[in-house]
Backbone as a chain_set.jsonl record, in Angstrom:
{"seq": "XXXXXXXXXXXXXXXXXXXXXXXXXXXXXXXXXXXXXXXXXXXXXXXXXXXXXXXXXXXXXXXXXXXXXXXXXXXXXXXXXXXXXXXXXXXXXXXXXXXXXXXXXXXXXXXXXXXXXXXXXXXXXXXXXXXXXXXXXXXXXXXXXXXXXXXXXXXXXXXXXXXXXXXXXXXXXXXXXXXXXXXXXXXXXXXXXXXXXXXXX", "coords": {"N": [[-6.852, -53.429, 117.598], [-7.88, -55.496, 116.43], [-7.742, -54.263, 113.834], [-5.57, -53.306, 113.094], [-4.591, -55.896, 112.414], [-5.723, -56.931, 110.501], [-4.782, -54.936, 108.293], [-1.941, -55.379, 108.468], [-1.599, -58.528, 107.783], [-2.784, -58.016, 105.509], [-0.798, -57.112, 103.879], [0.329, -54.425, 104.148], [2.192, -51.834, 105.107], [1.872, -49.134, 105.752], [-0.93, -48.489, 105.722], [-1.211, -50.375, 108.223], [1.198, -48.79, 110.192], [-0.427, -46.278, 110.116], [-2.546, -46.631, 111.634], [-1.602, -47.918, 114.186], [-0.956, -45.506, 114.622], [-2.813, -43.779, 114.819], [-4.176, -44.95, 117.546], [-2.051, -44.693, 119.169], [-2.144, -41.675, 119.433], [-4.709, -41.491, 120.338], [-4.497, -42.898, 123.334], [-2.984, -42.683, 126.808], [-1.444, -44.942, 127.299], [0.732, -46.211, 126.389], [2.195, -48.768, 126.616], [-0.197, -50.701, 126.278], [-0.857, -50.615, 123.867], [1.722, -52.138, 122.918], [1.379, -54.473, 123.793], [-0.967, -55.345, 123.414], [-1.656, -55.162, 121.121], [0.544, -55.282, 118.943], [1.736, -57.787, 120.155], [-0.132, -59.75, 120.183], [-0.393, -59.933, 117.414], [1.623, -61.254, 116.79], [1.711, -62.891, 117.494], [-0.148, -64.659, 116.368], [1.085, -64.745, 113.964], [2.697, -66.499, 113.919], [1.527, -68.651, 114.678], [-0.068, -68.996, 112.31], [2.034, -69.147, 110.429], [3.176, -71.232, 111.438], [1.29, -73.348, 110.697], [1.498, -73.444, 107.921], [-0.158, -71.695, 106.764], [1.206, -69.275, 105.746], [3.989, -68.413, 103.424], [8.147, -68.231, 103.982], [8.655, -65.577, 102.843], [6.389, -63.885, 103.488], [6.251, -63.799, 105.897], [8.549, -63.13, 106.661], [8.388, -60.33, 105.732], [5.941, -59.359, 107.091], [7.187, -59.673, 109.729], [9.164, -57.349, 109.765], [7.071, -54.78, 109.417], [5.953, -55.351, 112.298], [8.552, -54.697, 113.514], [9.024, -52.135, 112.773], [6.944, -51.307, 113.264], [7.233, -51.005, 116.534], [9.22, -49.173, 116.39], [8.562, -47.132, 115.775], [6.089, -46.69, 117.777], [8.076, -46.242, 119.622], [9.627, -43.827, 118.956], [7.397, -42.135, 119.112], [6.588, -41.821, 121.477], [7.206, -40.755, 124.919], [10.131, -41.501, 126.134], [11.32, -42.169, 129.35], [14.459, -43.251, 131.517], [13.793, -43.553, 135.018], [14.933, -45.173, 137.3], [18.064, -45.653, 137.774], [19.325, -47.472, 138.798], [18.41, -49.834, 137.457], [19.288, -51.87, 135.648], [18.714, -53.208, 132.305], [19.609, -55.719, 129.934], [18.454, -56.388, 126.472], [18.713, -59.024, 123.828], [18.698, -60.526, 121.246], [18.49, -64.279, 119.83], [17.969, -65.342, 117.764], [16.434, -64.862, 115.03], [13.305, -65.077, 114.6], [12.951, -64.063, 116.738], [13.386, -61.244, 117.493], [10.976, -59.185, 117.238], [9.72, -59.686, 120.222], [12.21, -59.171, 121.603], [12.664, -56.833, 121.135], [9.758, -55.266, 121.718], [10.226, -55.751, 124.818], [11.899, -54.523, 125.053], [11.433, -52.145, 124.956], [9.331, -51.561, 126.713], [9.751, -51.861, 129.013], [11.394, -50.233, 129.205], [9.258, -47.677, 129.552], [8.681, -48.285, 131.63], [10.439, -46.958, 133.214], [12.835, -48.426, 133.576], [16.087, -49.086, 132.93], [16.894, -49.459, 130.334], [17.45, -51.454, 127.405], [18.053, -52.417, 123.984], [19.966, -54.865, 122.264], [19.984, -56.303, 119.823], [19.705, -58.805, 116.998], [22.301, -61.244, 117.453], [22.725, -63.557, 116.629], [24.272, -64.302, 114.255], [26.823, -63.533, 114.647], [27.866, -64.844, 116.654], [30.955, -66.623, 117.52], [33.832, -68.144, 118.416], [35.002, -66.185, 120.351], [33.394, -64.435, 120.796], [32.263, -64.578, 123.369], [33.865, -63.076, 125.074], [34.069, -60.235, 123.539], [31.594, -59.598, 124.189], [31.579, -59.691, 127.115], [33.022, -57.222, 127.045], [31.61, -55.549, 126.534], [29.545, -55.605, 128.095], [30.973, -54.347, 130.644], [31.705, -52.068, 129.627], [29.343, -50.686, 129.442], [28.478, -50.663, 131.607], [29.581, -49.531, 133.672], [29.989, -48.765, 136.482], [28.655, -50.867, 138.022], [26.783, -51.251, 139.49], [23.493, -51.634, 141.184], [21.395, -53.798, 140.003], [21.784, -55.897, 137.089], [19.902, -56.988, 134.726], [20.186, -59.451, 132.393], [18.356, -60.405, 129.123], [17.64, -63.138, 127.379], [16.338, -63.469, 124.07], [15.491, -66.688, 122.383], [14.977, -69.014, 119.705], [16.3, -71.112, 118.704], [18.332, -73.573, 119.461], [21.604, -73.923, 119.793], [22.234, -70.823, 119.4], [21.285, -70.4, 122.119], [22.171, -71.881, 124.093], [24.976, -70.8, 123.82], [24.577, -68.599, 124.126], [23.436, -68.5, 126.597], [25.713, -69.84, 128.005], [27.982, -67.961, 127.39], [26.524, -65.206, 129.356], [26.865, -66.873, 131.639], [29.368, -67.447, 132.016], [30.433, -64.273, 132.106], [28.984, -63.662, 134.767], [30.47, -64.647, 136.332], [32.985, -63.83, 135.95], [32.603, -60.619, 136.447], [31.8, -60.295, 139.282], [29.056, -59.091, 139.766], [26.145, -57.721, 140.415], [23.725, -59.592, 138.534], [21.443, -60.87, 136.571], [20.343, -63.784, 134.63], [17.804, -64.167, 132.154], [16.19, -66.551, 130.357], [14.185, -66.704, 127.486], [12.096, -68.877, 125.441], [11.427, -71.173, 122.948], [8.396, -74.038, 123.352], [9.893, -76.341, 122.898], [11.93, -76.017, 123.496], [12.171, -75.649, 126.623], [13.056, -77.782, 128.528], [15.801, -78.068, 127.238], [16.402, -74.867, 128.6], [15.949, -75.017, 131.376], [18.414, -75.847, 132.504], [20.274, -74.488, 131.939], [21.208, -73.225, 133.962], [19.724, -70.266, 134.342], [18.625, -67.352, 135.665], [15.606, -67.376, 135.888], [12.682, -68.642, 133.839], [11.23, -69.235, 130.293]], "CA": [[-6.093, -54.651, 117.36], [-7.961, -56.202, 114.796], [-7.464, -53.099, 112.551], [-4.165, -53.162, 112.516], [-3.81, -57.03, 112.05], [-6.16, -56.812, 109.554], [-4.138, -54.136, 107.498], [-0.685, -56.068, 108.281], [-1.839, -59.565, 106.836], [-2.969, -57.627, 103.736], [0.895, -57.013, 103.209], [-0.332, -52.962, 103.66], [2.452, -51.191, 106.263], [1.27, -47.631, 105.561], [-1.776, -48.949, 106.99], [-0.638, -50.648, 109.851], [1.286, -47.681, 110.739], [-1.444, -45.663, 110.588], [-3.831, -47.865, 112.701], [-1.003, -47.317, 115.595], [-0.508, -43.663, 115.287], [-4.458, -42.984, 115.623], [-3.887, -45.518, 118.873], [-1.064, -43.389, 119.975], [-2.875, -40.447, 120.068], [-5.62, -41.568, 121.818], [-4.514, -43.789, 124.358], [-1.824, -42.351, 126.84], [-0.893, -45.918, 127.821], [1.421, -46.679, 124.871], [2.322, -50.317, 126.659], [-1.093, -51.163, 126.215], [-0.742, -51.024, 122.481], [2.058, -53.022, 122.523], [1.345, -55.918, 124.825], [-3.119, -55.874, 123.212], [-2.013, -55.065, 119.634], [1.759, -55.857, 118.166], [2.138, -59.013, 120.468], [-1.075, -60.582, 119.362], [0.093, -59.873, 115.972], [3.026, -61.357, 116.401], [1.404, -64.695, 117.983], [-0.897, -65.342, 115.061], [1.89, -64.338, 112.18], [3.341, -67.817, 114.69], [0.539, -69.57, 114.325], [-0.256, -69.254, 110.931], [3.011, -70.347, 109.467], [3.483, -73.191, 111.983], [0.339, -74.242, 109.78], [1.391, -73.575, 106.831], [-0.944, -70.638, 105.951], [2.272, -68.332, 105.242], [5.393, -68.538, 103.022], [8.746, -68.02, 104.771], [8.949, -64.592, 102.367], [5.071, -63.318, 103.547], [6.694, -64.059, 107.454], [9.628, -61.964, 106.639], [7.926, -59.276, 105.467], [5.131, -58.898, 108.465], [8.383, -59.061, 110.782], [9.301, -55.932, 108.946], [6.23, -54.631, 109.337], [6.008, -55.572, 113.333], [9.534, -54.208, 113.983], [9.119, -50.962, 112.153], [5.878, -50.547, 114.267], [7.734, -50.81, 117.542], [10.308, -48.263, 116.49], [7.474, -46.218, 115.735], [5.753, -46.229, 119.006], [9.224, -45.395, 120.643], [9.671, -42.575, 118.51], [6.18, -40.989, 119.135], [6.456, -41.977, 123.282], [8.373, -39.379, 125.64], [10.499, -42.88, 127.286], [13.114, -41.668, 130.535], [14.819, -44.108, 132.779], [13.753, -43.685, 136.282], [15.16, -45.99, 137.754], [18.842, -45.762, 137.441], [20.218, -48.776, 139.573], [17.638, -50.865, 137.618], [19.71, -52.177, 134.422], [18.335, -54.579, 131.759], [19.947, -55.788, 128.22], [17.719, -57.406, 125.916], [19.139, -60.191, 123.285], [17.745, -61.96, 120.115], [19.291, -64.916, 119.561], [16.793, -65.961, 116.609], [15.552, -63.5, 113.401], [11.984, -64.744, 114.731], [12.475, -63.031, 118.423], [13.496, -60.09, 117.108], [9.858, -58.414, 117.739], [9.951, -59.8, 121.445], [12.688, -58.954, 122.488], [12.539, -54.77, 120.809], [8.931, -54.884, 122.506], [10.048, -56.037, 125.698], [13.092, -53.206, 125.992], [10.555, -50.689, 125.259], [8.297, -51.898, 127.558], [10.494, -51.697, 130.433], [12.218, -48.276, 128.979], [8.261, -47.352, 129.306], [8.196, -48.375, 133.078], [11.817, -46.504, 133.831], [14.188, -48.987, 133.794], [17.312, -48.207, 132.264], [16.836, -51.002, 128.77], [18.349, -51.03, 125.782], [18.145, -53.635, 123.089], [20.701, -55.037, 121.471], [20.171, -56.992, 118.691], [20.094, -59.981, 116.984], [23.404, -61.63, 117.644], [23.097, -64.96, 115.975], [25.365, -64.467, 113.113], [27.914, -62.887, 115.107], [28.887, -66.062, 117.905], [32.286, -66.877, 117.255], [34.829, -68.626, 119.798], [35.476, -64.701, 120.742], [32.164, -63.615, 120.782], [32.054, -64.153, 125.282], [34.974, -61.596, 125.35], [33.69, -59.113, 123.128], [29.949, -59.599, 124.569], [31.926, -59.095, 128.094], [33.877, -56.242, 127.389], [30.429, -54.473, 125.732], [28.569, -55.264, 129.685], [31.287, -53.774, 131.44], [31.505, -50.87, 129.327], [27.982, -49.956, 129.704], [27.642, -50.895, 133.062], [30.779, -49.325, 133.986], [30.006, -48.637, 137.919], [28.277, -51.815, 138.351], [26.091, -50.744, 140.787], [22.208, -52.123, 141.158], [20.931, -54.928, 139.329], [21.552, -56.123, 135.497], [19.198, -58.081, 134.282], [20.022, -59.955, 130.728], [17.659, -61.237, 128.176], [18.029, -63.76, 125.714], [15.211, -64.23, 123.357], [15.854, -67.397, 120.842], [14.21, -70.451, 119.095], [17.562, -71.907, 118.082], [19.5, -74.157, 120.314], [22.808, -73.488, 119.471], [22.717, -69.324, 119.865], [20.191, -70.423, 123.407], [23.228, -73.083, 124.511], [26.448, -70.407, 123.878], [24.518, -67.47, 125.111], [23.555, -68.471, 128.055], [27.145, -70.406, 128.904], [28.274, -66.21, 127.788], [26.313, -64.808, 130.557], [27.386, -67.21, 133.087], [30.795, -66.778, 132.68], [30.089, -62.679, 132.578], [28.509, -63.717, 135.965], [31.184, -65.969, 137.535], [34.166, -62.722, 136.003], [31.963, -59.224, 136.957], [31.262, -60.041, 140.454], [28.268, -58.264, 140.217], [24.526, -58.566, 140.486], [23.714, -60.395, 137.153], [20.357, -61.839, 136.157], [20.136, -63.822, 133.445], [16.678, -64.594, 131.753], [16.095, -66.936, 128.449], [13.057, -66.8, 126.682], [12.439, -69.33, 124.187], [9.864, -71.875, 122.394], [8.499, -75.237, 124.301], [10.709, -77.649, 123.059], [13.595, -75.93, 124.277], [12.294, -75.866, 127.644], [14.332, -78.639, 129.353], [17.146, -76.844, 127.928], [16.575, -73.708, 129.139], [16.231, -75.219, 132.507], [19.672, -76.719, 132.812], [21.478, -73.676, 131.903], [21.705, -71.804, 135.081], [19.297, -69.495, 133.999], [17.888, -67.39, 137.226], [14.443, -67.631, 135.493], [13.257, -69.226, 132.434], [9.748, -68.772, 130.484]], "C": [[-6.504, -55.304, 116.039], [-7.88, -55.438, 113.148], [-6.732, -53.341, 111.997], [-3.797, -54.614, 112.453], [-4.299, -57.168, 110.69], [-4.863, -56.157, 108.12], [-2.386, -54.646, 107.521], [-0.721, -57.437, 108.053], [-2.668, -59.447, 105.354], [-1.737, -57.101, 103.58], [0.269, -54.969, 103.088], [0.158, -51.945, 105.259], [2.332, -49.993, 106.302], [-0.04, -47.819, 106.452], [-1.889, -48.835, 108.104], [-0.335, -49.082, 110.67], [0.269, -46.641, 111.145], [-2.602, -45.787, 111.532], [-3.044, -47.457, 114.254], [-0.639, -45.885, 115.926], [-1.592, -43.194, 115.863], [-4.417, -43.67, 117.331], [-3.53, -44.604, 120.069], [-1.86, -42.447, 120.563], [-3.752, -40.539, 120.953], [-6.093, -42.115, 122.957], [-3.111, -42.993, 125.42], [-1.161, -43.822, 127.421], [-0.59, -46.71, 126.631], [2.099, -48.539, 124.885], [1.486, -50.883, 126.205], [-1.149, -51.631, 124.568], [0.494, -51.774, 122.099], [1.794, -54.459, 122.459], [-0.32, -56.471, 124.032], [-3.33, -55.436, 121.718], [-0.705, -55.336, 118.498], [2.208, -57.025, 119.091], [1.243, -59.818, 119.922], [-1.315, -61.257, 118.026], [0.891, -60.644, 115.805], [2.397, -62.659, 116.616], [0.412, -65.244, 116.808], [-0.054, -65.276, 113.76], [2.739, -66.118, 113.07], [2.816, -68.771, 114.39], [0.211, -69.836, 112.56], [0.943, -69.542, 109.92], [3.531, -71.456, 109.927], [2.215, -74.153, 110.827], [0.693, -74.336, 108.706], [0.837, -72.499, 105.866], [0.244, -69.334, 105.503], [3.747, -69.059, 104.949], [6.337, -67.676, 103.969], [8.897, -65.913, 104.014], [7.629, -63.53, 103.142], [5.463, -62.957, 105.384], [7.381, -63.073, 107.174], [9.136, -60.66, 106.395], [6.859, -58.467, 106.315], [5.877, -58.75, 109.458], [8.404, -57.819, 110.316], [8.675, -55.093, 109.73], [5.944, -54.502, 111.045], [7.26, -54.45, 113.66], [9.643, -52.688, 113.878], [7.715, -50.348, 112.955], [6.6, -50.092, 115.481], [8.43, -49.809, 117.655], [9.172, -46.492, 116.258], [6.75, -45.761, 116.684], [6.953, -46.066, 119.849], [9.903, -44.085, 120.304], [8.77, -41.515, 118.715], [6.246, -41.522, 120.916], [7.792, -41.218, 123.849], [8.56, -41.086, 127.087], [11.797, -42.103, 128.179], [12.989, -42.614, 131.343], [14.524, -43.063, 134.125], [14.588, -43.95, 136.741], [17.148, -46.498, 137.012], [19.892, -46.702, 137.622], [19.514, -50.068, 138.85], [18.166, -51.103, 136.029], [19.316, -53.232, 133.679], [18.448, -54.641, 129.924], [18.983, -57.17, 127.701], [18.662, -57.96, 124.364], [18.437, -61.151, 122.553], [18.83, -62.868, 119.549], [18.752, -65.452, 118.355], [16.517, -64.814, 115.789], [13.88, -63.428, 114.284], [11.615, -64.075, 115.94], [12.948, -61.971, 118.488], [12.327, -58.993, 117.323], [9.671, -58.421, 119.128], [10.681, -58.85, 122.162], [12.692, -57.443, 122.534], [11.182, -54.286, 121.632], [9.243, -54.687, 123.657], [11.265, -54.792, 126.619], [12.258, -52.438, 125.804], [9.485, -50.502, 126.586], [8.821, -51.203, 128.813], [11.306, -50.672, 130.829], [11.133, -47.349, 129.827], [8.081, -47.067, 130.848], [9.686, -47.944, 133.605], [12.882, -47.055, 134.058], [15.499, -48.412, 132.478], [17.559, -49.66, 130.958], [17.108, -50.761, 127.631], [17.746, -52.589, 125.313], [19.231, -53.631, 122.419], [20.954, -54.919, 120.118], [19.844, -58.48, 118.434], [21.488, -60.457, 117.179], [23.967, -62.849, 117.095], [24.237, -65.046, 114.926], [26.371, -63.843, 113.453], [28.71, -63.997, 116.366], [29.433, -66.409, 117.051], [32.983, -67.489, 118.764], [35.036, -67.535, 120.544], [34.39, -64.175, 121.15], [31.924, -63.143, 122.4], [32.607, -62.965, 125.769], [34.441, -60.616, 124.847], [32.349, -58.764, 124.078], [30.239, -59.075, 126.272], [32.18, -57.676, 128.45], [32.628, -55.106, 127.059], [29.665, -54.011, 127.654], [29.345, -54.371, 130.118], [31.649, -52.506, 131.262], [30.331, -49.848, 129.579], [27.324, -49.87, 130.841], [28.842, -50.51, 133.857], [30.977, -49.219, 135.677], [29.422, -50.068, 138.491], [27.385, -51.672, 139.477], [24.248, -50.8, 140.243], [22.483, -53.397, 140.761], [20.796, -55.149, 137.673], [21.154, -57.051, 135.791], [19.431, -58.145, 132.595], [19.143, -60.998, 130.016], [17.649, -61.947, 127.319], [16.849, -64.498, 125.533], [15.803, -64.973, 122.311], [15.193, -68.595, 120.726], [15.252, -71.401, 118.857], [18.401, -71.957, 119.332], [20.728, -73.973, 120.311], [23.255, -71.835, 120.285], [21.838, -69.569, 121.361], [21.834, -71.077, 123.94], [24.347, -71.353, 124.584], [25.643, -68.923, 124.318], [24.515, -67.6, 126.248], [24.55, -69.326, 128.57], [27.812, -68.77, 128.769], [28.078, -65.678, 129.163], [26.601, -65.702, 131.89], [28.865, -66.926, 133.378], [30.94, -65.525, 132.615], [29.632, -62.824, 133.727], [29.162, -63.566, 137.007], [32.566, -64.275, 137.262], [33.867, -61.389, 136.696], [31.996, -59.609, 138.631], [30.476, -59.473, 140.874], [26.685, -58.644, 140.116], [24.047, -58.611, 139.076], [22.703, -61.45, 137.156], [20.523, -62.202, 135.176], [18.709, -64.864, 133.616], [16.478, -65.225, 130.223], [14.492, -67.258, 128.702], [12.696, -67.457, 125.52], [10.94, -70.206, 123.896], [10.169, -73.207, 123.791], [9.138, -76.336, 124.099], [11.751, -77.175, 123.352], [13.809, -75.316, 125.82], [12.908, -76.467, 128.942], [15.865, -78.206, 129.386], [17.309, -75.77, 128.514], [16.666, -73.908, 130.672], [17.455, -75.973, 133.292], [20.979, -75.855, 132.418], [22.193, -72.63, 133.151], [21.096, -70.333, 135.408], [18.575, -68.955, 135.809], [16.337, -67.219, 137.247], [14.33, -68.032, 133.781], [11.598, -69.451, 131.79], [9.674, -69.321, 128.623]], "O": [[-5.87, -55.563, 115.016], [-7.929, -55.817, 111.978], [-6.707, -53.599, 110.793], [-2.576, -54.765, 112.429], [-3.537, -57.469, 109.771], [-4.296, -56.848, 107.275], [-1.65, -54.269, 106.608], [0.446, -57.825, 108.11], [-3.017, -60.267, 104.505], [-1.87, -56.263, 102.688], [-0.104, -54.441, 102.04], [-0.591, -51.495, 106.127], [2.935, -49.605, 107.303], [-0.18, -47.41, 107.604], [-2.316, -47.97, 108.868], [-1.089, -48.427, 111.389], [0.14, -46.217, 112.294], [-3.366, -44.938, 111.991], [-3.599, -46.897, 115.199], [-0.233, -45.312, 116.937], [-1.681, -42.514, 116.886], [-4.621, -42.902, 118.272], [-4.029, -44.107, 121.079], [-2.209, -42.333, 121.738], [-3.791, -39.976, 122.047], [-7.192, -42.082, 123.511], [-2.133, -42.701, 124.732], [-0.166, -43.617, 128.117], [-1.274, -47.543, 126.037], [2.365, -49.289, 123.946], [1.885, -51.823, 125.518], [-1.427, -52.759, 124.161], [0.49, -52.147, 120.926], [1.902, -55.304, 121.57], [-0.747, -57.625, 124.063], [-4.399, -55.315, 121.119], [-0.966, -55.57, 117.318], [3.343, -57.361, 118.753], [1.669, -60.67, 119.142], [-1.89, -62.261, 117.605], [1.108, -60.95, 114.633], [2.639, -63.537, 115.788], [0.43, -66.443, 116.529], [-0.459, -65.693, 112.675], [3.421, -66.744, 112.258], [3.369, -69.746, 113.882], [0.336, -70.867, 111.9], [0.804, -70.069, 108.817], [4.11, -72.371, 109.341], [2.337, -75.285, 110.359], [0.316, -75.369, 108.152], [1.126, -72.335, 104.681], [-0.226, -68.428, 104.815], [4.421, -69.82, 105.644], [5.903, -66.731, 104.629], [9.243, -65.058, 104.829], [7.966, -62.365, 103.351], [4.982, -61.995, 105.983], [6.883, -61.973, 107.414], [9.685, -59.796, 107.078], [6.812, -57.236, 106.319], [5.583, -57.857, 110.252], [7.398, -57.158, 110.573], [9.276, -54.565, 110.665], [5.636, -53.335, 111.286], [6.906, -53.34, 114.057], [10.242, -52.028, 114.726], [7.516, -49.154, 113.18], [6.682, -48.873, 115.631], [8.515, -49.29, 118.768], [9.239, -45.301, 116.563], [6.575, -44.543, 116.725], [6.688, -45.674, 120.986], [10.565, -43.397, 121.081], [9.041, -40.32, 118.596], [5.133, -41.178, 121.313], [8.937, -41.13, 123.406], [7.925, -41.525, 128.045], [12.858, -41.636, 127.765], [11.942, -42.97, 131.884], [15.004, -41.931, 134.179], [15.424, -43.049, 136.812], [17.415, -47.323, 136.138], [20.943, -46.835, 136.995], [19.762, -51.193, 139.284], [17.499, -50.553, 135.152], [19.48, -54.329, 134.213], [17.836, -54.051, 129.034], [18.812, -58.303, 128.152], [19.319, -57.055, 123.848], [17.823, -62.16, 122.9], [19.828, -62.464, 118.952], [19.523, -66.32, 117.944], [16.416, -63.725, 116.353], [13.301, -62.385, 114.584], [10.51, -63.629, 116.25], [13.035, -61.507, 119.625], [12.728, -57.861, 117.593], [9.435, -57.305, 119.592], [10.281, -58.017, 122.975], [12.714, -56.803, 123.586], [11.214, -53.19, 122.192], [8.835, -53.614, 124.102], [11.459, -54.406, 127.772], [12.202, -51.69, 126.78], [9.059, -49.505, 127.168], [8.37, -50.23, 129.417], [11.759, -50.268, 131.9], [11.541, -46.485, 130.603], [7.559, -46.06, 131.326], [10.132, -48.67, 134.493], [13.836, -46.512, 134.614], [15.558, -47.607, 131.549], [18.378, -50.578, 130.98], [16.908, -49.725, 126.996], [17.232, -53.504, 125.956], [19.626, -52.577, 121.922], [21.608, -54.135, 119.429], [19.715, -59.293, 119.35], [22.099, -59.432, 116.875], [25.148, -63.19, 117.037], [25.038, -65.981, 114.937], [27.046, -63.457, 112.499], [29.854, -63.887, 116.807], [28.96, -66.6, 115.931], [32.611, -67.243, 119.912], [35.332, -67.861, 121.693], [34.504, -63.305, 122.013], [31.584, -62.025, 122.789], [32.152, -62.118, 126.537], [34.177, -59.778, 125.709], [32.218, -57.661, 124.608], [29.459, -58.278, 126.794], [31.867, -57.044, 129.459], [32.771, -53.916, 127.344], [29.412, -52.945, 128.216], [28.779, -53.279, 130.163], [31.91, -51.753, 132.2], [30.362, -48.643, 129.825], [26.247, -49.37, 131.164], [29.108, -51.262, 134.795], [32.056, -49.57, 136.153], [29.867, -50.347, 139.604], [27.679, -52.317, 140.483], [23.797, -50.219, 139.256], [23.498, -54.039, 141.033], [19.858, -54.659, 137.044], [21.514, -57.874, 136.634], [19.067, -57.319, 131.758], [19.181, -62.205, 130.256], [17.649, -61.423, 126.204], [16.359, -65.457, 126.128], [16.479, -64.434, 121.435], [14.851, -69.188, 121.749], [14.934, -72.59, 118.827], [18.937, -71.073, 120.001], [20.973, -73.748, 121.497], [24.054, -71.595, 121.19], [21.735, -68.443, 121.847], [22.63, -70.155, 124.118], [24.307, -70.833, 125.699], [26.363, -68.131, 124.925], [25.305, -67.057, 127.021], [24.325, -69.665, 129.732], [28.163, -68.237, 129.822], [28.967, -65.613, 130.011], [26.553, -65.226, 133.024], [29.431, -66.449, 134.361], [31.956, -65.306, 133.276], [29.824, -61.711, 134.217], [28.984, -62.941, 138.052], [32.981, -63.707, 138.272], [34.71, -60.956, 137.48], [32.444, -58.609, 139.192], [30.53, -59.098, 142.046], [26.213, -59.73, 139.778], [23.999, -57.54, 138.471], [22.874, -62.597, 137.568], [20.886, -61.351, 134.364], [18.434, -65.743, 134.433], [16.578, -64.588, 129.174], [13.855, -67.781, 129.617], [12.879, -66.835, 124.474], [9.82, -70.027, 124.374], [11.077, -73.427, 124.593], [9.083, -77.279, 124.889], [12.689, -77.956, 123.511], [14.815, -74.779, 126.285], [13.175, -75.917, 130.01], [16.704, -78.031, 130.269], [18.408, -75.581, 129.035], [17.357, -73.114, 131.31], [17.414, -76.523, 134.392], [22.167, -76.172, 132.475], [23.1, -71.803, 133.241], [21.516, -69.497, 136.208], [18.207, -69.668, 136.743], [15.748, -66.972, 138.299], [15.146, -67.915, 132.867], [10.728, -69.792, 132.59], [8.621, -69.226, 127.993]]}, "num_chains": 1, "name": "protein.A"}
């Protein structure tokens, strides 16, 4: 952990990378290196520009850096759904939960559920956006059968507010079993608890 934070707050992703491949190899519990070495990362690159100690360009560039790890340990990990009744879409509604939420589908790829990630989506809500965002679930979830669970990671009120009114009315039209989960910072706690959400963190 501290290797590789080390070597990704010296702006040095050759490094990094390399810090998680030796990991890789010699750990076979590839969650472990997400959850005890690119989340930790991610909570101090949080901390240190809520202070001040990083420009918004030095942030952008350790995202990078974060994201391009993750895709990295899902490229070197042998991930198969199990668990085929057990559906779950993940959702960044923010640029900065963009590492979250790509960890958190691998994670759960990792433990057999059937998870995908989206995307960010923020610059794509439009008055239209519920319909399209509908017609995407019921394409991919075409039998409807088990349990979807949807994720929306975001910091920003706005894409937090019109996603999760999205997934309710995808709730109230599918008729089908439909979790939705938002994930967001602590001042947008009160909202998150007034959206309907069937958990909220």
């Amino acid at each position: 952990q501290q290797n590789y934070m080390t070597a990704t707050f010296q702006n040095d992703p050759d490094k990094s990378h390399g810090v998680i491949l030796s990991a890789l190899n010699s750990t076979p519990d590839k969650i472990k290196v997400l959850s005890d070495v690119i989340i930790p990362t991610y909570n101090t690159l949080n901390e240190l520009y809520d202070r001040g100690r990083l420009g918004e360009t030095e942030r952008t560039s350790i995202l990078t850096t974060l994201t391009e790890t993750i895709e990295l340990i899902k490229f070197n990990s042998q991930v198969e759904s199990t668990m085929q009744n057990a559906h779950v879409l993940f959702v960044a509604g923010s640029e900065d939960r963009i590492v979250l939420a790509k960890s958190g589908a691998l994670e759960l790829k990792m433990l057999g559920w059937n998870s995908s990630y989206i995307g960010n989506v923020e610059r794509h809500i439009d008055p239209f956006f519920d319909i399209d965002f509908q017609r995407y679930v019921a394409k991919i979830w075409n039998n409807k059968k088990g349990l979807m669970i949807i994720l929306i990671y975001s910091s920003e009120e706005g894409s937090l507010r019109f996603l999760s009114a999205t997934i309710k009315s995808i709730k109230e039209k599918l008729k089908a079993e439909i979790k939705m989960i938002l994930l967001s910072t602590p001042d947008l706690l009160s909202l998150s608890e007034t959206t309907g959400a069937d958990y909220v963190a």
